[in-house]
C-alpha positions in Angstrom: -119.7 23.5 29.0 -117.3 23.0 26.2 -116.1 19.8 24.7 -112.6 21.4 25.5 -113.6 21.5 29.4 -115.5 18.3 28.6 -112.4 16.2 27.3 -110.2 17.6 30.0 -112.2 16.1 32.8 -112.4 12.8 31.2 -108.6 12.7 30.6 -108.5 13.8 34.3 -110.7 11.2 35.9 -109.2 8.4 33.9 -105.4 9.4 35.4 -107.0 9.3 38.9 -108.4 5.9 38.0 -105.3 4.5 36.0 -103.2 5.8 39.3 -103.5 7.3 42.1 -101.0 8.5 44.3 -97.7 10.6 44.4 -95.8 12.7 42.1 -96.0 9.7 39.1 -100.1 10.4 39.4 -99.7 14.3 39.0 -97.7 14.2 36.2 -99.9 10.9 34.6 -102.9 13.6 35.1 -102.2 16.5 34.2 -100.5 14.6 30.6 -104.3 12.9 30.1 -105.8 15.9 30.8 -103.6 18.1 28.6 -104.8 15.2 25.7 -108.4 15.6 27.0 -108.3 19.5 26.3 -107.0 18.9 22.7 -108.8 16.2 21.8 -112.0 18.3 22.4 -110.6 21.2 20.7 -110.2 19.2 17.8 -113.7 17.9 18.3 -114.8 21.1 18.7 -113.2 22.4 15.2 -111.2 25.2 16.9 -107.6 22.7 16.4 -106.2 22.1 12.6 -103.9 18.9 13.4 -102.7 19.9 9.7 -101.3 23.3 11.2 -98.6 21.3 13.1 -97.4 19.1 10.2 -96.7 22.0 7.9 -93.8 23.8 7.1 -93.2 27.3 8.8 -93.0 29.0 5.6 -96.3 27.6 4.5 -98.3 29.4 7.4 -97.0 32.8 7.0 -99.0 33.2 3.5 
């Protein structure tokens, strides 16, 4: 299992502990999950956080 997959649940389980119930607790999960997945991407090394701080004309080249 990948840290990606890995993250994901933990961002998961942690919204269904922070709050659980109703539309508020989807949305609450699915965000901490979203951060789970890229968090372990970036663990992972597959996620540059530089590649969204640069210019678009900088990542053409």
């Amino acid at each position: 299992m990948s840290l990606a997959v890995i993250g994901m649940i933990a961002g998961m389980a942690l919204g269904f502990a922070g709050y659980f119930g109703g539309f508020g607790a989807f949305l609450l999960v699915a965000a901490l999950g979203a951060v789970g997945f890229f968090v372990g991407r970036f663990l992972e090394g597959d996620l540059d956080v530089g590649d969204f701080f640069r210019p678009r004309h900088e990542r053409r080249r």
